[in-house]
Structure formats: C-alpha cells, structure tokens
N, C-alpha and C positions, 0 to 999 in steps of 0.2 A: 302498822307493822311493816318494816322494810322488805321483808321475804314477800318475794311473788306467790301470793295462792292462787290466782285465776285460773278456774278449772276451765279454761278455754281449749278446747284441740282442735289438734290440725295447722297449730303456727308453728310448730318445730323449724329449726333452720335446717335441720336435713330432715326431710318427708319421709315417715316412714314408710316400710319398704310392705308388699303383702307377701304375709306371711304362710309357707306353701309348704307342702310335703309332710312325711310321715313324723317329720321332726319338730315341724312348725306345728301340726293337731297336736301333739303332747304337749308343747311349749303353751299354746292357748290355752290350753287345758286348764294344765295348773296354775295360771296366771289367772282363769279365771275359779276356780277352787279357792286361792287364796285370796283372792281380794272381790272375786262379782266381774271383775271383768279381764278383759285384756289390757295391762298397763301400755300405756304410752311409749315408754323407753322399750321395751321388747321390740315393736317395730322399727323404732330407731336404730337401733341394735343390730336387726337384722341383716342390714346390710352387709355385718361381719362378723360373723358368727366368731370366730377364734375369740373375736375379743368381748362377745357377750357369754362366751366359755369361759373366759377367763375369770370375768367378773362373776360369775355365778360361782365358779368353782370357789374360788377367795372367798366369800362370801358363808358357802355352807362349811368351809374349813373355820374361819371365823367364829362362825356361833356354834362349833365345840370345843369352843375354847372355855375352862370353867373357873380357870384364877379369881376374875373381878367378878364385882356382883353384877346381877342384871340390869336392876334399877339404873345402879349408876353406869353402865355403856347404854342405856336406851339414853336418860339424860345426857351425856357426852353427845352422843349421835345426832340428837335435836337441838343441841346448841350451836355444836356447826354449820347443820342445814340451817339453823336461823341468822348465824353469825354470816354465811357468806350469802347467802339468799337463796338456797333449795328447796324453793315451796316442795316441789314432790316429795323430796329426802323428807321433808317438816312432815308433810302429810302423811307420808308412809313409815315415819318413826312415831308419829303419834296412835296411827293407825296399829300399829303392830303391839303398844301395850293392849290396849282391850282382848286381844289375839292370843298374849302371850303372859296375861296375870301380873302386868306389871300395874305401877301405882299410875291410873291416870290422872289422878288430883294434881299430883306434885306435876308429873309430867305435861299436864295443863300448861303452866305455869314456866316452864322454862324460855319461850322467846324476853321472859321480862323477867331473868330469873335475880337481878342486881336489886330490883326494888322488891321482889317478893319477900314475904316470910314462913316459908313454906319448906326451908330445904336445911336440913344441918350443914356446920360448919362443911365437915366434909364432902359432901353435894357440893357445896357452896366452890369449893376447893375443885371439884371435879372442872364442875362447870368454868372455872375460870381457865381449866388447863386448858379446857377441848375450844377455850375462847383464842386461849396466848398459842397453841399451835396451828391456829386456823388463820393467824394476822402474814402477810409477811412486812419483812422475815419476821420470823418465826420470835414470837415476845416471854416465853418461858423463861422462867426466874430459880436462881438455885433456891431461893427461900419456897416457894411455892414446891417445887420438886420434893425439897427436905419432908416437908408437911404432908406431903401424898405419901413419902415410902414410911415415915412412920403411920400413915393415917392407913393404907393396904397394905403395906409387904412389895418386897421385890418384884415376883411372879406377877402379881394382881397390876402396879406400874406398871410395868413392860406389857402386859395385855391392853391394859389400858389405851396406853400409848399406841400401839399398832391399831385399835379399834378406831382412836380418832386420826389415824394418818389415813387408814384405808375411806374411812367416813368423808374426810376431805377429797379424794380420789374421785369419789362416786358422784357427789358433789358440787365442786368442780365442773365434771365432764357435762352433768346433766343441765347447769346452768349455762355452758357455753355450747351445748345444742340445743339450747330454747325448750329445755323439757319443763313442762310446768304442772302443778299441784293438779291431780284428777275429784279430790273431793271425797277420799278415802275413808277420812273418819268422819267425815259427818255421814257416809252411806253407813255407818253402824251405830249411830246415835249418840257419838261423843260430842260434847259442848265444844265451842269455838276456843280456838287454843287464845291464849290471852294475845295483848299484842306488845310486840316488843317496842321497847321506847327510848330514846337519850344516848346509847352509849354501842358499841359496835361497828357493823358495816352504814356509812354512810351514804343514804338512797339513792341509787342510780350510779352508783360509783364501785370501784374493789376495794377503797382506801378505808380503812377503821377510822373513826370519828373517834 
C-alpha cells in the first residue's frame, strides 16, 4: 500500500508542542474519550490554536450535514487519505466506521477499491470522484459529474463535493507535517485495511500514476 501507516511518533516535522492549561485538559480529554488516546496532530496543532479551531470547528459543522449518505462520505474520505498518502486520515476514517455504524467490510476495501467487487456502481462512482478531485489539477469529468447528480440529487453533490474538498485540506496538511497513522483501528480490533495497488498516487511522489 502507498499510504504511510507507520504508527512511529515523535518524527513529525514540527514537534509537537505540550499541551497546557485549562483548555489543553479538555482538549486531552476528549481526544482521549474518542479514540484511547491523545492523537498526534493535536500536539502539532497546538502551536496554533486559531487554526486547530478552525479545523475542528469545519469539521463538527461538516458532520451535520445530512444530504449524502454516510457510507458514501466515510468511503469518499478513505479514498483520498489513501489517494494522496494520509496514513492518519486512512486510519482515523477507517477507525471512525466501527465508532459510527458504518459498513466496515466495504470500508475494508476501499485503498484497492478499482479491483475490488465489493462496491455498487454508485460507490464505485463515488470513489472515482473523491479520486479525480484529489489529482491535480483537478481530473473530474462532466460524464462522471452527470452520473452522480442523477445517481444523489443536487443537495447530496454539493455535500459531497465540499466533504472531499475539505477531506483533501486535512489531508494535505497532515502529510506535509509528517503526521503519521497512530494504529487507530487496529486498537479496536478491526482487520488490516486491504492494500492498495496499480493505480493512484505513485510511491514516494505527489504525481498520480
């Protein structure tokens, strides 16, 4: 699989910061409530708070958003982190179906979601979108477009859409601070996510093979 899972810490290119005060105990808190521990990018973060506000905030606005289905933005969201390499993002979108009642079988399955047979056409559709908005520039096709707004509806697009622009964002940032996979679902006893193969981000590089 091209995506970094080494649950190694402590290599981040900016060292996280320690995390103090009456804001920083709640921040621990629920970071370790929701996942066992304290994630990695929290410390990283720290260093600026405005902008780890921001992304939180974006974030829980985000998931009340109720157009699209969930399946398919957990799927979107693991295609990206797999398409550009965010082991964490991979780990902590696979990690969050067990958390959140989504389909982990299929979800399994999405770093190698081209050879799988596991996903309907329209998955299938999904996954290609959150693949063609994550290349650049950016490889979306009107024909692929046509097929998703008949295949959801408008509303459900346009969420869509915003779900894997913001999913890129996240992303993105976390791969160019060295943030890497903590071992998220395998601490809840999910199977090893499949590995991806042939077609995507090509290893070691930004350029889509």
């Amino acid at each position: 699989m091209d995506t970094d899972t080494d649950t190694d810490t402590g290599s981040t290119r900016v060292p996280p910061a320690e995390i103090t005060g009456l804001r920083g105990a709640v921040a621990k808190r629920l970071s370790t409530r929701m996942f066992g521990e304290v994630v990695e990018p929290l410390g990283v973060m720290w260093h600026h708070r405005g902008v780890l506000g921001f992304g939180l905030r974006a974030g829980r606005k985000a998931a009340a958003w109720s157009e699209c289905d969930e399946d398919l933005k957990a799927f979107a969201h693991m295609a990206v982190a797999s398409f550009i390499g965010c082991g964490f993002c991979l780990d902590l979108g696979y990690f969050r179906t067990r958390h959140e009642g989504l389909d982990e079988t299929r979800a399994r399955e999405v770093p190698r979601w081209r050879e799988s047979d596991v996903f309907t056409p329209l998955e299938r559709d999904v996954l290609e979108y959150a693949e063609a908005m994550s290349r650049t520039p950016p490889a979306v096709t009107d024909e692929l477009s046509a097929r998703l707004l008949e295949g959801l509806g408008a509303p459900a697009l346009i969420e869509l859409t915003a779900w894997i622009a913001l999913a890129n964002m996240t992303a993105r940032m976390n791969v160019a601070l060295g943030i890497r996979a903590q071992g998220l679902a395998a601490s809840c006893g999910l199977s090893p996510l499949a590995e991806r193969t042939g077609t995507g981000r090509a290893p070691g590089t930004d350029t889509p093979s």
